[in-house]
C-alpha positions in Angstrom: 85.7 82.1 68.1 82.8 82.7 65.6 81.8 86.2 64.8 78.6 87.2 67.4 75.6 88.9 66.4 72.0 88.6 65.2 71.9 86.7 61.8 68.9 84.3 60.6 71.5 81.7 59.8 73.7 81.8 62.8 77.3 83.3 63.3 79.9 82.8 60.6 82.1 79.8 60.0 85.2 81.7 59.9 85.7 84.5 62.6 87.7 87.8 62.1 90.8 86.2 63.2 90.3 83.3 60.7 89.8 85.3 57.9 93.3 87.2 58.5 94.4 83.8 58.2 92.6 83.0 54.7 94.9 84.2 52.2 98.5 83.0 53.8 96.7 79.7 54.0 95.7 79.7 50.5 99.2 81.0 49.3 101.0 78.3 51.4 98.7 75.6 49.8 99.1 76.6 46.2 103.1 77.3 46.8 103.3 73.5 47.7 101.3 72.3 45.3 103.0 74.5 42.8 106.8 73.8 43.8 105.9 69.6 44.3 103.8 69.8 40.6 107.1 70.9 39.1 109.6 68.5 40.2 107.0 65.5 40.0 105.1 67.0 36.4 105.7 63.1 33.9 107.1 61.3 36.6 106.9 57.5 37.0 108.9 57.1 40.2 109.4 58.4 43.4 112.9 60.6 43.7 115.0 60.3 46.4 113.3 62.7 49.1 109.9 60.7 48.5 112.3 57.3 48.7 113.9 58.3 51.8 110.1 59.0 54.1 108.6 56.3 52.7 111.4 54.2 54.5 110.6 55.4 57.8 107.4 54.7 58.0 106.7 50.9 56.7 103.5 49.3 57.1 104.1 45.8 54.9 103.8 43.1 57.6 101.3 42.1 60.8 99.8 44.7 62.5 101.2 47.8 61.0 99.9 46.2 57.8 96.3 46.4 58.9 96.1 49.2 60.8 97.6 51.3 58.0 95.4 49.0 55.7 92.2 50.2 57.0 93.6 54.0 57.4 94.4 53.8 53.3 90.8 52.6 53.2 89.4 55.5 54.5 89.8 57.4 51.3 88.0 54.5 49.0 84.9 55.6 47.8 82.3 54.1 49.8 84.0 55.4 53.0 84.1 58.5 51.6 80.6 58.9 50.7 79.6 57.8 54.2 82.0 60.3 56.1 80.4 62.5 53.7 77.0 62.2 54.5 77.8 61.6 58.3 79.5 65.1 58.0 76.5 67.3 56.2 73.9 66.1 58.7 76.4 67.2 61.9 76.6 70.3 60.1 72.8 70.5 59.7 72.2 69.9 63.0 74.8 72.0 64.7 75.3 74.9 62.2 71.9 74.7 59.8 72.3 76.0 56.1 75.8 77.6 56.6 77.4 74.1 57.9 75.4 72.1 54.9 76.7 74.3 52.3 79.9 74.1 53.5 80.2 70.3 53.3 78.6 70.4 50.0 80.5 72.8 48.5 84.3 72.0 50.1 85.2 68.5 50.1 83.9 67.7 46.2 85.4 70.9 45.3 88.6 70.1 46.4 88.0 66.4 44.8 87.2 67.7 41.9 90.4 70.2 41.8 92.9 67.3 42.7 91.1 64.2 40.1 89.9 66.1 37.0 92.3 69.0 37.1 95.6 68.9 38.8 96.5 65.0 38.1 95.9 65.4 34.4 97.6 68.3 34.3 101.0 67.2 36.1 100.2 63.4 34.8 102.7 61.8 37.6 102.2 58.4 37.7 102.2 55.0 40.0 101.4 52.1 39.1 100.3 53.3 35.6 97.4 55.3 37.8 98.2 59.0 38.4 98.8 59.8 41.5 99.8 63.4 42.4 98.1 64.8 44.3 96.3 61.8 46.6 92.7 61.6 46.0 92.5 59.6 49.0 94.1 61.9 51.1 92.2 65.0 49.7 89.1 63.7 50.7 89.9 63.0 53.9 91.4 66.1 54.6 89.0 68.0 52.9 86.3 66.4 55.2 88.4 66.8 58.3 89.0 70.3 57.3 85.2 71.1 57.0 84.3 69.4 60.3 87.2 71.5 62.0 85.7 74.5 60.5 82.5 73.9 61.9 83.7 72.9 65.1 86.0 76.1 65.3 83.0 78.0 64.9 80.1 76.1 66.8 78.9 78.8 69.6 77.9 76.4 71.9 81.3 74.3 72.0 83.6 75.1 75.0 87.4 76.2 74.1 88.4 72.6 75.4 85.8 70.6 73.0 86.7 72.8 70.2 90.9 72.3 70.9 90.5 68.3 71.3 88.4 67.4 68.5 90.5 69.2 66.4 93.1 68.1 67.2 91.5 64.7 66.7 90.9 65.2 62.9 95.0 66.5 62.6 95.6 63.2 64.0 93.1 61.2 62.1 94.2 62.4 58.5 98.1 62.1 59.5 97.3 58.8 60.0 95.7 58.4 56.8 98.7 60.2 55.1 101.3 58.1 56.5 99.1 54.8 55.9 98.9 55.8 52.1 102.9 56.2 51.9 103.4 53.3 54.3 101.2 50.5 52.6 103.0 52.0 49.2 99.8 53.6 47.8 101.2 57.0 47.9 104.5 58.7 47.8 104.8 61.5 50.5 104.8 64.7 48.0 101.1 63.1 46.6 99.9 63.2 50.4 101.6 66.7 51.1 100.1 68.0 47.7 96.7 66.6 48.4 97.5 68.8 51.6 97.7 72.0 49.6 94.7 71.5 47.5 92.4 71.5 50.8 94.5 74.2 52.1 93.7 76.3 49.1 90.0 75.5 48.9 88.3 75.1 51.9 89.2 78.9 53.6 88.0 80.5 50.6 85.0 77.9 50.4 84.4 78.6 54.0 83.9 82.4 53.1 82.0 82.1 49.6 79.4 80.4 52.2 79.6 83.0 55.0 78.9 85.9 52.0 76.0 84.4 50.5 74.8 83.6 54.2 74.8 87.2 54.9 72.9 88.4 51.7 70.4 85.6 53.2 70.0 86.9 56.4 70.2 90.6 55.7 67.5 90.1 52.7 65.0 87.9 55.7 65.7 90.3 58.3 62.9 92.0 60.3 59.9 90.9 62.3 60.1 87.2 62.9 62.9 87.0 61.5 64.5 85.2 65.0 61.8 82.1 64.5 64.2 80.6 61.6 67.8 80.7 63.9 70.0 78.0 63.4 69.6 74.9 65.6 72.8 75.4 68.4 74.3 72.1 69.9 73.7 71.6 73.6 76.6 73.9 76.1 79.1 71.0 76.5 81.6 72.5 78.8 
């Protein structure tokens, strides 16, 4: 639940509890990407581990070839920049300059971390493309991350709404995940490093935007200060 209290820009994004949870989060996500960047770093092929769950889950032939075709696409470009812009004005409607910032700041840094940084740097290839981590799946993640963030934290949004749509978006990028390795875009440690970029960026993106917020509101505080509150999303209960 989002922190309460009178703030121009609305309550936080990430609540007391969630940002206990920062750090480990962040640790976890750069341990994964750290131990996979290792054993993958010059690679060409997949080892045995990535050989062995990209067997189980095969999408080559009729329906289970289009499905997982059109849940690779997701993470193409256009798509992306769609979801993209779909996602900032949600977050300008339900959470007002805190939820924009967030989806401006988040999902293209984590893009930016996992294109121009860490597949250089580990320069693990497929195809003669490099591959690790998945670009597709950081962007998806990273924007399903965001949303969940924002849900998490909308004040209006029963416990119920909030549970199921999150849910939803773990759902939504596993799909994505396992339609990358399936249709043989992606080997499963590029999808589970993608994974630890958002991990590692979005918490501390999340709370970058929360302090600046705060300096905001404290510096606009005073009389009339209530006229510029944050639009709130009608009760749904």
């Amino acid at each position: 639940m989002a922190d309460s209290g009178a703030r121009t820009d609305g309550p936080r994004l990430v609540s007391t509890t969630g940002r206990r949870a920062v750090v480990p989060t962040v640790v976890l996500g750069v341990v994964v990407v750290g131990v996979l960047a290792v054993r993958v770093a010059g690679t060409s092929s997949a080892g045995p581990l990535d050989r062995a769950l990209a067997a189980l889950v095969p999408m080559h032939h009729g329906l289970r070839a289009v499905v997982g075709s059109a849940f690779a696409a997701l993470g193409d470009p256009v798509p992306v920049v769609v979801l993209l812009l779909l996602t900032a004005l949600g977050a300008w409607w339900g959470r007002g300059g805190r939820g924009l910032a967030l989806v401006l700041v988040a999902p293209p840094a984590a893009m930016v971390t996992t294109s121009l940084v860490l597949k250089p740097i580990v320069g693990r290839t497929r195809g003669g493309e490099l591959a690790f981590p998945s670009g597709h799946t950081t962007a998806v993640a990273s924007l399903a991350a965001v949303a969940a963030v924002l849900v998490l934290s909308a004040p209006a949004l029963s416990r119920a709404w909030r549970t199921g749509v999150v849910i939803a978006l773990g759902v939504g990028v596993l799909a994505v995940g396992v339609s990358l390795v399936g249709r043989d875009v992606h080997d499963p440690s590029d999808v589970l490093a993608a994974l630890g970029v958002v991990a590692a960026v979005v918490g501390p993106a999340a709370l970058a935007v929360d302090a600046f917020a705060d300096l905001g509101s404290a510096d606009a505080a005073g009389p009339g200060a209530d006229e510029v509150a944050t639009r709130r999303l009608p009760a749904l209960r």
